[in-house]
C-alpha positions as CSV (number, residue, x, y, z in Angstrom):
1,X,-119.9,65.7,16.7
2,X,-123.9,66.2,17.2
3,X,-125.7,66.6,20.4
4,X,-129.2,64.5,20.4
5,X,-131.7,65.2,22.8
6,X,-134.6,62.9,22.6
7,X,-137.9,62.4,25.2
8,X,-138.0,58.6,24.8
9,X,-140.6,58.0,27.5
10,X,-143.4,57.4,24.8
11,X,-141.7,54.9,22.6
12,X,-138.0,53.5,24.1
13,X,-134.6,54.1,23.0
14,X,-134.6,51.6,20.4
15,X,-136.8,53.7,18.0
16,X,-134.5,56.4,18.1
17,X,-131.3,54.2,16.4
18,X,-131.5,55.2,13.2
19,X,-131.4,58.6,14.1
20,X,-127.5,57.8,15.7
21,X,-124.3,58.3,14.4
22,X,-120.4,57.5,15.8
23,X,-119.1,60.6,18.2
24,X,-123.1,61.9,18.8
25,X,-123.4,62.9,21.8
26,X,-126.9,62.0,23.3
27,X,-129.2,62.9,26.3
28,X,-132.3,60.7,26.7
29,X,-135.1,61.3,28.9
30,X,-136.3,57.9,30.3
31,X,-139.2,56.9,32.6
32,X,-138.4,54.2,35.0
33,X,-139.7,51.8,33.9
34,X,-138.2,51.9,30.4
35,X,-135.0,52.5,31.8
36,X,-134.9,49.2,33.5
37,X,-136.3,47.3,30.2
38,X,-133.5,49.1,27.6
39,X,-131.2,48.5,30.6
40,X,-131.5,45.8,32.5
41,X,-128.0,46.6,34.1
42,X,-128.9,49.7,35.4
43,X,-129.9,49.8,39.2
44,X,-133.6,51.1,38.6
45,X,-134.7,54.4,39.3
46,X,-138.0,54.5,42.6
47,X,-139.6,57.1,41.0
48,X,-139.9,60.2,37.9
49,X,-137.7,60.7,34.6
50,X,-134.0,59.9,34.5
51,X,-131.7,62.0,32.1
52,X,-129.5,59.4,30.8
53,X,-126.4,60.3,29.2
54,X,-124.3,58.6,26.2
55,X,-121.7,58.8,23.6
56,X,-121.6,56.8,20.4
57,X,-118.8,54.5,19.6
58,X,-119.3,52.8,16.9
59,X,-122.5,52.3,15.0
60,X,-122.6,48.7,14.0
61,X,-124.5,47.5,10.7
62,X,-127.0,45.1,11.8
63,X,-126.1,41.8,9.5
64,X,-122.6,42.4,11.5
65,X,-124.7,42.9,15.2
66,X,-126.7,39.9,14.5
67,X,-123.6,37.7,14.4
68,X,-122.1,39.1,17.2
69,X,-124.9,38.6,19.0
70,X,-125.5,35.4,18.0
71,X,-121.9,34.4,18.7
72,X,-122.3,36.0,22.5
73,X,-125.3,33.7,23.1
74,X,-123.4,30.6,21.5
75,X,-120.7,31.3,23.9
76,X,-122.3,32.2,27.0
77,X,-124.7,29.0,26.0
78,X,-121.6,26.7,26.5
79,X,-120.5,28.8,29.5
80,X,-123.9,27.5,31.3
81,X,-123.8,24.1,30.3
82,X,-120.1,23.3,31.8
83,X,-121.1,24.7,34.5
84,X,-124.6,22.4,35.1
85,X,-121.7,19.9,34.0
86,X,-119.3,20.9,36.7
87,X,-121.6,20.4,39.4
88,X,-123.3,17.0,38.5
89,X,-119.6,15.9,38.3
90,X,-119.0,17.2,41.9
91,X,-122.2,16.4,43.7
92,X,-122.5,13.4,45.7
93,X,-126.0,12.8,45.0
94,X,-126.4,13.7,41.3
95,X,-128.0,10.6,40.4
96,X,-131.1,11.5,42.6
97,X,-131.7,14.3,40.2
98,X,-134.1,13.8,37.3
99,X,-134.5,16.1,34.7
100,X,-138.5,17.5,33.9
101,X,-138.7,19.8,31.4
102,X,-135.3,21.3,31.3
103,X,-135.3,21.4,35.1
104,X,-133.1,19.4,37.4
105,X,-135.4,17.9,39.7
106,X,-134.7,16.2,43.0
107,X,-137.4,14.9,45.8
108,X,-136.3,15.6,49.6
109,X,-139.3,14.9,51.0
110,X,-142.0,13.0,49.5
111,X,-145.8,15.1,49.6
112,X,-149.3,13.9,49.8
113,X,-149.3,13.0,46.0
114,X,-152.1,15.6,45.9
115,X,-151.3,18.5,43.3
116,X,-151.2,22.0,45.4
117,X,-154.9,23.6,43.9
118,X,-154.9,26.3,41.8
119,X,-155.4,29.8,43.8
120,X,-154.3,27.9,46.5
121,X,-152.5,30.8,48.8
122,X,-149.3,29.5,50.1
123,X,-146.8,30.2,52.3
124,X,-143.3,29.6,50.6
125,X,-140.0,28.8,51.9
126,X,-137.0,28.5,49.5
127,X,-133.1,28.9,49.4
128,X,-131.3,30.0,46.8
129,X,-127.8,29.6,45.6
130,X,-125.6,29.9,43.0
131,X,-123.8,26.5,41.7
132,X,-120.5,27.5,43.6
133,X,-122.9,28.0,46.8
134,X,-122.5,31.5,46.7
135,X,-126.6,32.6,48.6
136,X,-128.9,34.5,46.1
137,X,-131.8,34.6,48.6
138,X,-133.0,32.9,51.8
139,X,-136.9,32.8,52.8
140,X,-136.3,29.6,55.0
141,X,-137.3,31.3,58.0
142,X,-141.4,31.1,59.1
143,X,-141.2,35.1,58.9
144,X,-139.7,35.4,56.1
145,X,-141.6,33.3,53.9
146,X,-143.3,34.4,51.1
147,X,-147.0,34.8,49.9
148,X,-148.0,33.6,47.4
149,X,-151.1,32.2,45.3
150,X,-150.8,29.3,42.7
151,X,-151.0,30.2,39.3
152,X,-150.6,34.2,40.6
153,X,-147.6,35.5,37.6
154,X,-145.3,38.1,38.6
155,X,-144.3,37.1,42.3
156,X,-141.9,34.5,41.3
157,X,-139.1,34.1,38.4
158,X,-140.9,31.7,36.0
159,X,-138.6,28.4,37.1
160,X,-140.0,28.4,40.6
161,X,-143.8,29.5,39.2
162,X,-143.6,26.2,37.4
163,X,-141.8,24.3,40.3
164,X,-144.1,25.1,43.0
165,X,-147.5,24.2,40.2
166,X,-145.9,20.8,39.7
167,X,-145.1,20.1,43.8
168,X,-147.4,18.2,46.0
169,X,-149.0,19.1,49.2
170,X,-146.3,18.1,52.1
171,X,-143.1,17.9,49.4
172,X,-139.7,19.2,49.2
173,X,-137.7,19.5,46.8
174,X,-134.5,20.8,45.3
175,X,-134.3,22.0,41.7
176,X,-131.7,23.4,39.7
177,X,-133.3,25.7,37.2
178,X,-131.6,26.7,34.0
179,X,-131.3,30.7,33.2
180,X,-133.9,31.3,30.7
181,X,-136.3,30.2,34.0
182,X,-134.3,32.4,36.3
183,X,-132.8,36.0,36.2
184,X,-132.0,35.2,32.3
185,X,-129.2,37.1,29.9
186,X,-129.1,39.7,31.9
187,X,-128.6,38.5,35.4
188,X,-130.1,39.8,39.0
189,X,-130.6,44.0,39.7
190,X,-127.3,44.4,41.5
191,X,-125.5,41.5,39.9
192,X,-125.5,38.9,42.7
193,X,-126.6,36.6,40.2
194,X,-124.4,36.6,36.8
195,X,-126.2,36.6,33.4
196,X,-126.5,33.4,31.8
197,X,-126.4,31.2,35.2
198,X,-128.4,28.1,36.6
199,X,-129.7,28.7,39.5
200,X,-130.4,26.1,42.5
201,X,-133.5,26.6,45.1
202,X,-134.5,24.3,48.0
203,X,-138.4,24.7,47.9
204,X,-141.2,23.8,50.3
205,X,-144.4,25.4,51.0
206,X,-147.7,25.3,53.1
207,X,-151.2,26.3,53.3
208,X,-151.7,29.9,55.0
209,X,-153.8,28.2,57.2
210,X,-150.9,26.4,59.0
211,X,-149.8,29.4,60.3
């Protein structure tokens, strides 16, 4: 058994692989931020460098990882897909949906037919669930809504970036976005939202100005 200690705050865990053997025993020194990118899982850190603490199992060749890997995606692929399939089967409007992209798309409200301006700042207002209904996050509320600027990157997971660019001024809509435009492989910080799960959002937005 070897003990590792390594200051990966510089370069990421990853670099340090080769280095790693079955039974090592390893203590990492991590800044924040790269402890939430290695680790996605991990509830992330407000502030400084986390000592993060491991034992090796098993060191896995990487022809053998790459198959297990892709064999996780293939799986958890099919996983999402019954369950998009599960719920057009059980909604009582499905045929109101239309797909755009690879985004489920349904019109609640018709807009203006004028496309929201880029820079545009906004107020928006969405609801967000889980297929089975279960709440992910609510800014329905006037008070709660959120600010936001067209075209702005970062506010927003990328499904409703590209939702609200393709809305029109007075619309709302309901969209059902897949997970590689939501919280992705890895799922939502605390795990309200699984990995590898579609995501549904009631949308509408107005002009600050309204206020």
């Amino acid at each position: 058994v070897r003990v590792i200690q390594s200051d990966s705050t510089s370069r990421g865990l990853r670099s340090d692989l080769d280095a790693f053997h079955a039974g090592d025993s390893i203590s990492v020194l991590m800044d924040r931020d790269q402890l939430w990118s290695e680790f996605g899982f991990l509830e992330r850190v407000r502030s400084g460098i986390t000592d993060v603490h491991f034992k090796v199992i098993e060191v896995v060749p990487y022809a053998k990882w790459k198959q297990m890997m892709e064999s996780t995606h293939l799986a958890n692929g099919e996983r999402e897909v019954a369950l998009l399939q599960n719920f057009i089967d059980t909604c009582l409007y499905a045929d109101e949906f239309e797909l755009r992209g690879d985004i489920l798309w349904r019109t609640i409200e018709e807009g203006s037919g004028l496309r929201l301006p880029r820079g545009e700042d906004l107020r928006v207002h969405y609801i967000g669930t889980l297929l089975n209904g279960k709440m992910v996050d609510d800014r329905s509320a006037t008070e709660n809504g959120l600010l936001y600027s067209i075209g702005m990157q970062g506010q927003l997971i990328p499904g409703l970036e590209e939702v609200i660019g393709l809305m029109t001024v007075g619309e709302r809509v309901e969209v059902i976005l897949p997970s590689s435009k939501a919280f992705g492989q890895r799922g939502s910080v605390g795990g309200i939202v699984p990995p590898w799960s579609p995501v549904r959002f009631e949308v509408w937005v107005r002009p600050i100005d309204a206020d």
